[in-house]
MARMI-643064 format. One record per residue (C-alpha): chain; residue number from 1; x, y, z; residue in one letter. Coordinates in steps of 0.25 Angstrom, whole numbers, plus 5000, padded with zeros to 4 digits. Layout:
<figus>
FIGU   chain   resi      X      Y      Z   resn
FIGU       A    NUM      X      Y      Z      a
...
</figus>
This chain:
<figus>
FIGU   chain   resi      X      Y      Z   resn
FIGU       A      1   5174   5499   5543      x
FIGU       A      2   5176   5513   5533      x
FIGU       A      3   5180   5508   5518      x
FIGU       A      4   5193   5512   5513      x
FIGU       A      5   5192   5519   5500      x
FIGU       A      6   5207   5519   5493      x
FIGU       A      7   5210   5527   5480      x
FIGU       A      8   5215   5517   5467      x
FIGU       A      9   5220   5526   5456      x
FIGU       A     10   5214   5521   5441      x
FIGU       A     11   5223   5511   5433      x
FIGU       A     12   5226   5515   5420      x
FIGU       A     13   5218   5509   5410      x
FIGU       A     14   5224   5495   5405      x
FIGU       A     15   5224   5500   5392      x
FIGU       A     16   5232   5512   5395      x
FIGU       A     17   5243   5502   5402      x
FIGU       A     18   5241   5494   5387      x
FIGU       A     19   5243   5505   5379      x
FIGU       A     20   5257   5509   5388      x
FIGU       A     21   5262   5495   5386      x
FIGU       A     22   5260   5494   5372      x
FIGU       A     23   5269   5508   5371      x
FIGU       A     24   5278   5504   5376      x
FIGU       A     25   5278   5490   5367      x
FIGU       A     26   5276   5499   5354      x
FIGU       A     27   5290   5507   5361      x
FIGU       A     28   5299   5495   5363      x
FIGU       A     29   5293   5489   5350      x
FIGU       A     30   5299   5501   5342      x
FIGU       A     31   5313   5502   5349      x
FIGU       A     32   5313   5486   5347      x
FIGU       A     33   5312   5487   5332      x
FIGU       A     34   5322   5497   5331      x
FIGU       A     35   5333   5488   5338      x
FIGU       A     36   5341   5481   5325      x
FIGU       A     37   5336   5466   5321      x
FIGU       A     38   5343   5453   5318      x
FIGU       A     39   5336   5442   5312      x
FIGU       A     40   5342   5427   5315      x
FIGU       A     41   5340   5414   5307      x
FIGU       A     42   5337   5403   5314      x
FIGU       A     43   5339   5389   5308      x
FIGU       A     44   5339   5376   5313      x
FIGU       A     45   5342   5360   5310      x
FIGU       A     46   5333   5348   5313      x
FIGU       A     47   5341   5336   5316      x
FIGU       A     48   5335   5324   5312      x
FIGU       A     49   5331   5315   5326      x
FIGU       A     50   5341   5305   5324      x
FIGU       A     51   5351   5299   5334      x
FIGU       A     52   5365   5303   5328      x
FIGU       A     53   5377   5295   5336      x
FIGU       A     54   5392   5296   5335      x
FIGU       A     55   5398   5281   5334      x
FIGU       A     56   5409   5276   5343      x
FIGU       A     57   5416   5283   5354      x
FIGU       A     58   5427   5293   5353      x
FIGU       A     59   5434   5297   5340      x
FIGU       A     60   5449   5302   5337      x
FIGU       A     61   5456   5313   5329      x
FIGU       A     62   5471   5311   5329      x
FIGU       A     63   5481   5322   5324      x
FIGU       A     64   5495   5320   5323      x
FIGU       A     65   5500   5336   5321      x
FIGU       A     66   5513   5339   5315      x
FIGU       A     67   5516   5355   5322      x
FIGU       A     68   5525   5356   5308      x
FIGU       A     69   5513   5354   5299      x
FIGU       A     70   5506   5365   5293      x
FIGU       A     71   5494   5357   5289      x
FIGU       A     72   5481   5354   5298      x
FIGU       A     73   5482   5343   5305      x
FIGU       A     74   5468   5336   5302      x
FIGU       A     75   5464   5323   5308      x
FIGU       A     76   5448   5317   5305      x
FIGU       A     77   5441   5306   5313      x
FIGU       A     78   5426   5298   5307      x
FIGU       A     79   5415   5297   5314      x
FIGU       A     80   5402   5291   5313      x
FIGU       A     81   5387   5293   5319      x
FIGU       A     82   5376   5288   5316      x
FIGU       A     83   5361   5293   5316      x
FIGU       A     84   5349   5285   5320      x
FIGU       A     85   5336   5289   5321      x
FIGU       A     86   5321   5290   5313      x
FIGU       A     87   5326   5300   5302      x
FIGU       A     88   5333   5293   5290      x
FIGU       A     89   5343   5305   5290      x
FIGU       A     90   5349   5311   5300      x
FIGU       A     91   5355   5325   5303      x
FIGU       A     92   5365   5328   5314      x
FIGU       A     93   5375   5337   5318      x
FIGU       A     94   5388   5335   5325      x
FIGU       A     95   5394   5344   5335      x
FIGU       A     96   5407   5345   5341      x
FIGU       A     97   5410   5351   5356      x
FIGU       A     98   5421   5359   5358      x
FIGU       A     99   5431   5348   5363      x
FIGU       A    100   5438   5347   5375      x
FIGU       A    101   5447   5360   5373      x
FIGU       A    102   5441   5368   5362      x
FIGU       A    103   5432   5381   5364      x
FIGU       A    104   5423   5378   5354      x
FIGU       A    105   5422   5368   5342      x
FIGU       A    106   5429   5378   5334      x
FIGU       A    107   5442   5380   5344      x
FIGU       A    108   5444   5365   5347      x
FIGU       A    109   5458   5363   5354      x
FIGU       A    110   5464   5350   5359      x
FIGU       A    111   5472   5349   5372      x
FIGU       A    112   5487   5345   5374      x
FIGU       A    113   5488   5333   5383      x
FIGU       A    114   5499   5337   5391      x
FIGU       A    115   5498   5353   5389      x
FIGU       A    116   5483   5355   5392      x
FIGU       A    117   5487   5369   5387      x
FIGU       A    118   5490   5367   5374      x
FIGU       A    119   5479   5365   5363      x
FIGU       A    120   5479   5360   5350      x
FIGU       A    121   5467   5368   5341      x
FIGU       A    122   5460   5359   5331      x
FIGU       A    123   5445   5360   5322      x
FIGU       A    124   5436   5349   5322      x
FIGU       A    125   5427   5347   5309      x
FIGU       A    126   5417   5337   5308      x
FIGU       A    127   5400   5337   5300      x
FIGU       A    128   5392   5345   5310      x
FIGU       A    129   5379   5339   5303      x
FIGU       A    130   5372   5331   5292      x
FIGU       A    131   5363   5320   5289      x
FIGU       A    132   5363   5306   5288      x
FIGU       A    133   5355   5293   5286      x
FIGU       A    134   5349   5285   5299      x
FIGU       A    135   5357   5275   5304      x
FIGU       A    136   5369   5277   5295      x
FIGU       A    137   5385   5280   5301      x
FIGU       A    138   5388   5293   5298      x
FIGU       A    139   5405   5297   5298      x
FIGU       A    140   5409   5311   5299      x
FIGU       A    141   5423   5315   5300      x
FIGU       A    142   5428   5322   5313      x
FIGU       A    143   5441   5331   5307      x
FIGU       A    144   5452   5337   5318      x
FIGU       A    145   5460   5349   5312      x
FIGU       A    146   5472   5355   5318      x
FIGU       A    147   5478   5368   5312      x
FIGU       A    148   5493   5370   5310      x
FIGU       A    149   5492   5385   5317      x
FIGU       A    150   5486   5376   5329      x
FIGU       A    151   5495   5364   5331      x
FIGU       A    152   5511   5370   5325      x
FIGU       A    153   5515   5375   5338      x
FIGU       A    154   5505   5366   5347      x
FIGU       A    155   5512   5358   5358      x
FIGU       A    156   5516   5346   5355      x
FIGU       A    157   5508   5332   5361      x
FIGU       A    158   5495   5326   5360      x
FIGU       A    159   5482   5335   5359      x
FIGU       A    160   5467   5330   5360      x
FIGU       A    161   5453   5334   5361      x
FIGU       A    162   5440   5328   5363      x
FIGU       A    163   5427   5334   5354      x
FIGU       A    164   5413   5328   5356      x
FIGU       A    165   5406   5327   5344      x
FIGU       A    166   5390   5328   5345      x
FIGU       A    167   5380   5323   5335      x
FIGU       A    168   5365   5327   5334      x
FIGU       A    169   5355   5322   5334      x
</figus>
């Protein structure tokens, strides 16, 4: 049986290959750092390890609006947590979702009962953080506010909304 010689061209020198890449690193490089820059601060809160718990069920903001009143209409509801846990003071945030009918915590909106169409825009304020001691009931106050632009030509009839409040840690 006659051996079969075949041709194999030379490879480039691995350094030659290096030295090609690392061109064309140093190109992008340059056009990187010409590109504009933007620096971002980055902080953060550590919540202590606590358990924080809201007491007792479901809580209630009445309004009673008069539509020829040209003051807010502003109703405010107590209510206590209570943290437990290893640290002797505990720090927590509250949150609020967006209700049942609001776009976000900022556009809250109750329903009509009997005109699901018609809505009644009102603001939620309550402490989105702080401390305090182990083991002791804490109150915060949870305040409704309906603005006069939003309830002088609203329907008449009941309006409601339910808001879940969440508290960390």
């Amino acid at each position: 049986m006659a051996r079969q010689w075949r041709y194999c061209a030379p490879r480039k020198p691995l350094s030659k290959l290096l030295a090609i890449l690392a061109a064309a690193m140093a190109t992008w490089s340059a056009a990187a750092s010409a590109a504009g820059s933007h620096s971002i601060g980055v902080t953060a809160v550590v919540l202590s390890a606590s358990r924080c718990r809201f007491g007792g069920g479901r809580s209630r903001i009445n309004l009673v609006i008069d539509p020829s009143s040209s003051a807010p209409v502003v109703g405010t509801r107590s209510i206590t947590f209570r943290c437990r846990g290893n640290a002797p003071v505990a720090s927590y945030a509250i949150s609020a979702d967006n209700g049942l009918y609001g776009a976000s915590p900022s556009t809250m909106r109750m329903r009509h009962a009997t005109s699901p169409g018609n809505f009644l825009h009102y603001t939620l304020a309550y402490p989105t953080s702080g401390i305090t001691p182990r083991n002791r009931r804490t109150t915060i106050n949870v305040t409704a506010t309906v603005m006069p632009a939003d309830f002088q030509n609203a329907l008449m009839g009941s309006y409601s909304d339910t808001v879940t409040l969440t508290i960390v840690p």
